[in-house]
GUDO-659580 format. One record per residue (C-alpha): residue in three letters; chain; x, y, z. Coordinates in steps of 0.5 Angstrom, whole numbers, plus 500, padded with zeros to 3 digits. Each point is the difference from the previous one (the first is absolute). Last residue first. Example, Ala and Ser with C-alpha at 12.3 -4.5 7.8 and 13.67 -1.06 7.14 Angstrom:
2
REC  res  chain    X    Y    Z
REC  ser      A  527  498  514
REC  ala      A  498  493  502
***
This chain:
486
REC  res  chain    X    Y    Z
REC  unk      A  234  587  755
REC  unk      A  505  502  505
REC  unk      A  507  503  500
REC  unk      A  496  506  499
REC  unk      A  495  500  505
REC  unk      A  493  499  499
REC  unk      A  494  504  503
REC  unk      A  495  501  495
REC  unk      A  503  506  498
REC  unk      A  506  496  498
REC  unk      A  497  496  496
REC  unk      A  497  506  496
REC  unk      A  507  503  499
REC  unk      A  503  493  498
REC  unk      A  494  501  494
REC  unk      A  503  495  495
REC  unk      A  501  504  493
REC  unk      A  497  498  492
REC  unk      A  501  503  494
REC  unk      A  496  501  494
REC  unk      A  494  502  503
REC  unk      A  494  496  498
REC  unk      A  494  501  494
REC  unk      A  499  495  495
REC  unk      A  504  495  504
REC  unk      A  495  500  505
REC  unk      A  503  500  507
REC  unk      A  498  495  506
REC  unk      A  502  503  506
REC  unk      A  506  498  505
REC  unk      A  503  504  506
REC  unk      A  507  499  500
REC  unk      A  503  496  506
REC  unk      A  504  495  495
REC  unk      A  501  504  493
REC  unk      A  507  501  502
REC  unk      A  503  494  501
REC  unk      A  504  499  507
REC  unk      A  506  499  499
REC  unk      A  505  494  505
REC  unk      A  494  501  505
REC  unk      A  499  502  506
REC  unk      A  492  499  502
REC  unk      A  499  504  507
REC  unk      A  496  501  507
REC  unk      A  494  494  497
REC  unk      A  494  500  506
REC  unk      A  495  497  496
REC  unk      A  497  506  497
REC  unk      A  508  503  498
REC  unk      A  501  493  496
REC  unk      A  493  501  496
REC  unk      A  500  508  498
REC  unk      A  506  500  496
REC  unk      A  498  493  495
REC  unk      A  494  503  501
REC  unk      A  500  506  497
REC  unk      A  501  495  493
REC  unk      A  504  504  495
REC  unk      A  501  493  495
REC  unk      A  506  496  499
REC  unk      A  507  501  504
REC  unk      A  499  500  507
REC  unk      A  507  499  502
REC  unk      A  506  502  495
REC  unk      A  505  495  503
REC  unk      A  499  496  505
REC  unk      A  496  501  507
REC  unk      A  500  499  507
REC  unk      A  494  501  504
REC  unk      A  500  504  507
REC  unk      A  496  499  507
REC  unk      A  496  503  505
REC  unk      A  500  497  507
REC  unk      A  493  502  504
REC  unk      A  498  494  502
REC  unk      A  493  501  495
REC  unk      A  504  501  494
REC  unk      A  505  494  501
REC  unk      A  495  496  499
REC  unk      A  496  504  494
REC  unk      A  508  499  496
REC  unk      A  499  493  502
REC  unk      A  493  499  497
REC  unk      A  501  505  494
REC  unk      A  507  495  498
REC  unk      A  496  494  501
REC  unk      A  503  495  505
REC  unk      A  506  497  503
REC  unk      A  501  499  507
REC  unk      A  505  502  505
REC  unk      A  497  505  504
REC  unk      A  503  505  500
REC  unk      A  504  500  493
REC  unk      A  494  499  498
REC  unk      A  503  495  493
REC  unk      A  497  502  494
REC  unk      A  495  496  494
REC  unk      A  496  504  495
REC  unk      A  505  498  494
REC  unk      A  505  495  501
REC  unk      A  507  499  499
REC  unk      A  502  498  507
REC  unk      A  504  506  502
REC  unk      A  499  505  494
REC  unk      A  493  501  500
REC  unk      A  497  501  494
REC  unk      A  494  505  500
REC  unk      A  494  498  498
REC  unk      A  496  502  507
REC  unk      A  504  506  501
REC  unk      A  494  504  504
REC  unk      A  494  496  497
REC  unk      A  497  500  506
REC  unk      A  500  507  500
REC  unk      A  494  501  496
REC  unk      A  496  499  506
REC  unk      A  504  505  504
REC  unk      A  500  506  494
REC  unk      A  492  499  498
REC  unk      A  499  504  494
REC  unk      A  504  495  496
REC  unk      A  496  495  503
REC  unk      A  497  497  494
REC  unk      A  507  501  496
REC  unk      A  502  494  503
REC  unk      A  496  496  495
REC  unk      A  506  501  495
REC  unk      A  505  505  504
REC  unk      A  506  497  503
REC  unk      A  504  505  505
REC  unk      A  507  499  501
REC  unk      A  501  494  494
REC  unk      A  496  504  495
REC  unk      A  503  506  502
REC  unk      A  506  496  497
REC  unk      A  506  497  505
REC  unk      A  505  496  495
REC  unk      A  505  497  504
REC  unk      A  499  497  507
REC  unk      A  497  504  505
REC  unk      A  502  500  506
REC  unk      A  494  500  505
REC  unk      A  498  502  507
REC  unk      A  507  502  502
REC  unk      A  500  501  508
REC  unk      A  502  507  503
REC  unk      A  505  501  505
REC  unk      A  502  507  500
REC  unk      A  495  505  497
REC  unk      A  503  507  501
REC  unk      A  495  506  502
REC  unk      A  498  506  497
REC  unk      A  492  498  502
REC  unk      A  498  498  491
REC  unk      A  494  504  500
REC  unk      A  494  495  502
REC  unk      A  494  498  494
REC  unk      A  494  504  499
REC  unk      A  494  496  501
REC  unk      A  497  498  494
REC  unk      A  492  499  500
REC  unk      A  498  492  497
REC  unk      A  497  498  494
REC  unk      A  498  492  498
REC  unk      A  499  496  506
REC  unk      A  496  505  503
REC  unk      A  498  499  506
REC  unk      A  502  507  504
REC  unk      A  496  503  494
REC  unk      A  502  506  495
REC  unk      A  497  506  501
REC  unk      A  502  507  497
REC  unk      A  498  505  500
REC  unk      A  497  506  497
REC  unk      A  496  506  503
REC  unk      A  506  505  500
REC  unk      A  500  498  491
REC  unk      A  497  506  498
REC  unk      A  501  499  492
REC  unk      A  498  493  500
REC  unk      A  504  496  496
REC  unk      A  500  498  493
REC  unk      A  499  493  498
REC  unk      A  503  497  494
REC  unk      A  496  495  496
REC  unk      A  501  504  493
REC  unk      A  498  495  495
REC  unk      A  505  500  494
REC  unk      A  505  505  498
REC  unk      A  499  499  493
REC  unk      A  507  501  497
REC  unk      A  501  503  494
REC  unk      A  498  499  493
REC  unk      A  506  498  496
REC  unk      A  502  496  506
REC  unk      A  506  501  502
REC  unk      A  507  496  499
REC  unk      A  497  496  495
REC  unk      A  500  492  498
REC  unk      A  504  496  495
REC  unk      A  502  493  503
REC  unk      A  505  497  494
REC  unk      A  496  494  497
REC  unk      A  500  492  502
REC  unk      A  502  495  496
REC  unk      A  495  496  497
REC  unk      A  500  492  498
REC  unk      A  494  497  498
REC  unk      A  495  495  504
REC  unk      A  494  503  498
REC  unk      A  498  504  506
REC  unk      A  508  503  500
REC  unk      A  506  497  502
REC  unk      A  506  503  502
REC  unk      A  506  502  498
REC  unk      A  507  502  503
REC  unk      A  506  505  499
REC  unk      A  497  507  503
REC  unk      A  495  496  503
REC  unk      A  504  496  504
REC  unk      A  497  495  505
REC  unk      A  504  495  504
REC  unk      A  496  504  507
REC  unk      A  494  496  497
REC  unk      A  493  501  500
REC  unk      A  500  502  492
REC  unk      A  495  505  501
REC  unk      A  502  503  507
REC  unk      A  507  501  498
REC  unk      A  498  505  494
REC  unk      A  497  503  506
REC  unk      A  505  501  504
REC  unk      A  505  502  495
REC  unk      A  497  506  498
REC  unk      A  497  502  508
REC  unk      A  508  499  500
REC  unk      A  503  495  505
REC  unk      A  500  499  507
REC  unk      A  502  492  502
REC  unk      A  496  496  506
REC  unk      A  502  493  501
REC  unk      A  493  498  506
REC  unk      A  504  495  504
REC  unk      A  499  505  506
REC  unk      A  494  501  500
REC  unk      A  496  505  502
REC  unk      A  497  503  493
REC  unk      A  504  506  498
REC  unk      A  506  500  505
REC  unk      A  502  494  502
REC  unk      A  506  501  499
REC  unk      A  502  506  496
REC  unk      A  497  501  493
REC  unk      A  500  508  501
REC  unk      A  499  506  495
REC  unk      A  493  498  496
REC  unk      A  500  498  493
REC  unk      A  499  492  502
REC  unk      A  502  494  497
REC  unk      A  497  494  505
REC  unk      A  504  493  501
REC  unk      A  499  494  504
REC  unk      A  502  495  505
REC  unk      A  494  498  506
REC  unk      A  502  501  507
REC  unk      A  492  504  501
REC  unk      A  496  497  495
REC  unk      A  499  503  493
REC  unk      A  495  502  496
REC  unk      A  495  503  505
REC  unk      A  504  507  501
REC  unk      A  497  505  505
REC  unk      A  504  505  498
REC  unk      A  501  506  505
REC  unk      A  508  498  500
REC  unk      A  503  508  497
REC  unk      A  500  500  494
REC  unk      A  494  494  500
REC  unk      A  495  507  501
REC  unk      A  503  507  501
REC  unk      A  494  502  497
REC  unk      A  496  503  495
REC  unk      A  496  494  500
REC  unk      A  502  494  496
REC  unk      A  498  499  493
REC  unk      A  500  492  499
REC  unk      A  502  498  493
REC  unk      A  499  494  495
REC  unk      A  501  505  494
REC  unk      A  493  503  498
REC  unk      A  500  502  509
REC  unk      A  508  503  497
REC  unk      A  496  503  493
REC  unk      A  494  503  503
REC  unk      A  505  503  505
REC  unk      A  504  502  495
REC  unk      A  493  504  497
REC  unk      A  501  508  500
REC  unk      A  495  501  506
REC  unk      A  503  494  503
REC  unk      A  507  502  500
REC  unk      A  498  507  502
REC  unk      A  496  498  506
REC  unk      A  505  495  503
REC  unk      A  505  505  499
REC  unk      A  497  506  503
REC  unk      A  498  495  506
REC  unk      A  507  499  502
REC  unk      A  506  495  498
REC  unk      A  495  495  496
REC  unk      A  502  493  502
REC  unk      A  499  495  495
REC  unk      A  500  493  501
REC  unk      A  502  493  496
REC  unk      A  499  493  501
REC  unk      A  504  497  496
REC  unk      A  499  497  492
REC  unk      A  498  507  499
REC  unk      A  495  500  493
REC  unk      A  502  498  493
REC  unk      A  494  501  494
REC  unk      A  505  503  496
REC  unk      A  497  508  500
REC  unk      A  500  498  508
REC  unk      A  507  498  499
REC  unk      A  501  507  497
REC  unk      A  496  504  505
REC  unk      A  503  497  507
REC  unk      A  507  503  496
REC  unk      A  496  507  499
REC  unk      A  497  500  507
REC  unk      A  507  500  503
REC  unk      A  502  505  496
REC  unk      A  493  504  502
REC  unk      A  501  499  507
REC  unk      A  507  502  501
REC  unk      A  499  506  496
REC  unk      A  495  502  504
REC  unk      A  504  499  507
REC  unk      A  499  494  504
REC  unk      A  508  496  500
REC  unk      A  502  503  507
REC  unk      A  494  501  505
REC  unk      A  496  494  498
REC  unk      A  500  497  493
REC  unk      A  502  493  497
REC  unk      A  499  494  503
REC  unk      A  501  494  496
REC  unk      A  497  493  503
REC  unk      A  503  492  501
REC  unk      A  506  501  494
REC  unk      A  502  493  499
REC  unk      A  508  500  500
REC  unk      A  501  498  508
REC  unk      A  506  502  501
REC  unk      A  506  495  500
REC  unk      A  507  505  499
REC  unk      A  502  498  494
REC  unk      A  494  499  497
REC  unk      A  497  507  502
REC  unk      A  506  503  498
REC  unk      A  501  497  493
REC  unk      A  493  503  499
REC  unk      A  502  507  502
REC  unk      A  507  500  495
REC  unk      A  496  505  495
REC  unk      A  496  503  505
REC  unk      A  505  503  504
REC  unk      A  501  498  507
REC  unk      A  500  504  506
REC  unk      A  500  498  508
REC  unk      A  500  506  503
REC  unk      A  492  500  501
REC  unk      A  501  494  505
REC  unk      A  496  494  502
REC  unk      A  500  498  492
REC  unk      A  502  504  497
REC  unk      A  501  505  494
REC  unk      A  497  499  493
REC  unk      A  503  505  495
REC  unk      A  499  503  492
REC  unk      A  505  501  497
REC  unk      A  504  507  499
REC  unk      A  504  500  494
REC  unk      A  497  507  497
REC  unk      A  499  503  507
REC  unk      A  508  499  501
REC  unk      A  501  501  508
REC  unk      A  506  503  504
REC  unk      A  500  500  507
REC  unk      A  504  505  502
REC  unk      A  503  501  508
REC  unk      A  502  506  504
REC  unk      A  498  504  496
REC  unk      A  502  507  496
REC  unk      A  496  506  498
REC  unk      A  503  503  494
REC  unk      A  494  504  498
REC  unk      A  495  500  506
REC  unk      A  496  495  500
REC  unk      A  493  502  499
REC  unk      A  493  503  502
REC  unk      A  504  507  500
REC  unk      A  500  501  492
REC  unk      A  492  497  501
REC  unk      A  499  508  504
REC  unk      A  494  502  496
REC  unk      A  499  492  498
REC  unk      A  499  499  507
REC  unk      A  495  507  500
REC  unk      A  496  497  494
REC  unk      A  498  493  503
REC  unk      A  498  503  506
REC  unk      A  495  504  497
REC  unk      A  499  493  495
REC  unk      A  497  497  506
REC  unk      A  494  496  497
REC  unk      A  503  495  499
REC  unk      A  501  498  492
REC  unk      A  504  508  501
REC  unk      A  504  496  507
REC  unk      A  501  494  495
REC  unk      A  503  504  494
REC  unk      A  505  504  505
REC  unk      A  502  494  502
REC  unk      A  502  498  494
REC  unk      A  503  506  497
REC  unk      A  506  500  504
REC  unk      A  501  501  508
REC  unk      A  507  495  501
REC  unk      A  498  494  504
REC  unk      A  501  498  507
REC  unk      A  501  495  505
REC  unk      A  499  500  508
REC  unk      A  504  497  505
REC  unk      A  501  494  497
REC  unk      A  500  492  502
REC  unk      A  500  498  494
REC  unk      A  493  497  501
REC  unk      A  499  507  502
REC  unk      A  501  503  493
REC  unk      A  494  496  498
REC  unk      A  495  506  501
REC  unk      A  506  504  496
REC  unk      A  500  494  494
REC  unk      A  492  501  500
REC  unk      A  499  508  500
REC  unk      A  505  501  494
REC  unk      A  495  495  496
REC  unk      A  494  505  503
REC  unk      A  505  505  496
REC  unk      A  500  496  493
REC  unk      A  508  498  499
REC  unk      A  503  501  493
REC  unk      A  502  507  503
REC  unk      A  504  497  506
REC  unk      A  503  496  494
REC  unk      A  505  505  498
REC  unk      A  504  501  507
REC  unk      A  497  500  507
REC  unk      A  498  496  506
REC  unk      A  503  502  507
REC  unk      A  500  496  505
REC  unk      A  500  503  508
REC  unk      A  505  496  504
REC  unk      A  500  498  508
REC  unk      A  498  493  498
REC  unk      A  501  499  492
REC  unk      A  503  493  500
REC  unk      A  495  497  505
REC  unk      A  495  496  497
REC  unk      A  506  498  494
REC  unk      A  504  505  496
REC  unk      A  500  497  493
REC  unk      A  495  496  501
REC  unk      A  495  505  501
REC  unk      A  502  504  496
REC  unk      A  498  495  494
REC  unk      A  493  500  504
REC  unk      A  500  508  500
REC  unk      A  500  500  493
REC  unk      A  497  493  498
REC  unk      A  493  504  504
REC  unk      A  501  506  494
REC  unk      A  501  495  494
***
């Protein structure tokens, strides 16, 4: 129930409804909510473009921080926990009203995760609009739907078609969202139970989240359909392919849609059959908010460093293809730019994906001009419709977006990009900021920015993140960033 929350208000306000806002959950059923639940429809907030979202302090939180070890904290916020609320009367700009009773379970997509369906009228969808029905994989996990009890409802379900002799028709991969999740499911048995069920437990990572899948089921240009309970299904995001129909749903219902292998299915309404050829419908997921006996903290990998740190340096070789020194780049010199071509005007829906792509990129995220040969390379442009492929208003040719800006580059001419609507919407990708002022880039104007664009990005664990999310404007500027700029 707690990802149909953040889905269903996705499709109430769309990827850029809640810009410039800060969401505000209360109300009665904020108390039916576990704290790590309250933790994932607050990660999600940036689908809606939020500038941070919030729950009331209650109970909840203050179980989470006693089963963590930070009971202190715990015992100072419920001191003040009259404060770590609205104030009584308080008004909104806007209310949303949501009947936990007779909320269903939501599937959102594809190629967007404002795109909001309910279950109920989800197989009429897939029909209507031609996707692909078979279920080619379910991934459940990363840093948004990894929580214990996340793991343990989702074991529950793969439980009870085991017990029927039923494994995942498609493909399915957990993602555990830190060690301490990896290493509490498998002392507890869910990973037991997922590995039992047909699935493959991932490293904690960001994984196929965000397109480190090495997919081999599917060729490239290939139509197909996944369910995943991670925030994002833009194109091509997952796996590369842009024919690749990616929906977000529920851990719950992710899996359920893994033992059918159809985008049809409704455990709600619909049997199955067992090993014996007999009709069974599928039980309610049941699974603990925390463990009853704690978490394990699992293997201890991090590296303290030396205390004396005057003899460390660090070396990175000039031939590295992989890692590359920074140099800081020049402050804005006060001065009006005139006459500066446009490199591209992106037409619509311009993600973090479209920017700066990650998958395979990712190899070169420690060298800024390696990666930016991505620089807005899936990004559409609104002369001719195509993608990676711009007019050099000095020479006349056409070519790739990161070859035209690199030419204008080594002239001395900077350029600009034009944006749409809330550009940049999608993963917090320093990339996406980094690229376009490496290559010679002056400004990208923009009808909205969204503000996840610049933020630097980390992956969470659902069990143990803040509940609210900012963009580091301060730091970019540090960085020799002007405000008109990214």
């Amino acid at each position: 129930m707690v990802t149909d929350i953040i889905l269903k208000v996705a499709g109430i306000l769309t990827v850029k409804g809640g810009t410039g806002a800060i969401v505000e959950y209360h109300g009665p059923g904020v108390d039916t909510l576990s704290c790590t639940g309250m933790g994932t429809i607050c990660n999600m907030g940036a689908e809606i473009g939020a500038t941070t979202s919030i729950f009331p302090f209650n109970d909840r939180m203050y179980e989470y921080l006693n089963a963590t070890k930070r009971k202190d904290i715990g015992d100072h916020a419920r001191a003040y926990a009259n404060e770590l609320k609205a104030d009584k009367g308080a008004e909104y700009d806007q209310l949303v009203e949501i009947n936990l009773s007779e909320l269903e379970p939501h599937v959102n997509g594809p190629f967007t995760p404002d795109l909001a369906t309910p279950l109920s009228k989800f197989k009429q969808a897939v029909e209507k609009n031609g996707w692909p029905t078979e279920l080619k994989a379910g991934l459940i996990g990363s840093c948004t739907n990894s929580s214990y009890e996340d793991m343990s409802r989702a074991a529950s379900i793969a439980r009870d078609a085991l017990d029927h002799g039923v494994k995942a028709k498609s493909l399915f991969y957990v993602t555990p969202g830190s060690e301490q999740i990896r290493a509490t499911i498998a002392r507890d048995g869910q990973m037991e139970t997922f590995e039992d069920f047909g699935g493959v437990v991932l490293a904690n990572a960001c994984g196929p989240c965000i397109g480190q899948w090495d997919r081999q089921d599917v060729k490239k240009g290939e139509k197909n359909s996944i369910v995943s309970s991670y925030n994002r299904n833009f194109t091509g995001r997952n796996d590369a392919n842009p024919a690749t129909h990616a929906f977000v749903a529920s851990p719950d219902l992710t899996t359920a849609f893994a033992i059918a292998g159809d985008l049809r299915f409704n455990p709600l309404t619909d049997s199955l059959l067992d090993k014996d050829g007999k009709e069974f419908k599928l039980s309610p997921p049941t699974g603990a908010g925390l463990p009853d006996r704690g978490y394990d903290p699992g293997q201890n990998t991090y590296q303290a460093p030396p205390t004396d740190r005057s003899f460390v340096s660090v070396s990175v070789s000039p031939t590295s293809d992989r890692l590359q020194v920074l140099s800081p780049f020049q402050p804005w010199d006060g001065k009006d730019a005139v006459d500066i071509p446009i490199l591209i005007k992106c037409q619509g829906k311009t993600t973090t994906d479209h920017i700066s792509m990650a998958g395979p990129w990712l190899k070169y995220r420690g060298h800024l001009d390696n990666i930016s040969n991505n620089m807005l390379i899936g990004a559409i442009n609104t002369e001719n419709r195509e993608a990676n492929k711009v007019k050099n208003q000095i020479t006349g040719e056409y070519g790739a977006v990161p070859a035209t800006a690199r030419d204008y580059k080594a002239k001395g001419v900077k350029w600009v990009v034009i944006g749409d609507w809330n550009y940049g919407e999608g993963s917090s990708r320093e990339h996406a900021a980094l690229e376009p002022r490496h290559l010679g880039g002056l400004a990208i104007i923009t009808k909205s920015f969204a503000r996840i664009v610049c933020s630097p990005h980390s992956n969470f664990d659902t069990d143990d993140m803040a509940l609210t999310s900012t963009i580091a404007r301060d730091q970019l500027e540090e960085a020799g960033y002007a405000s008109p700029h990214l």
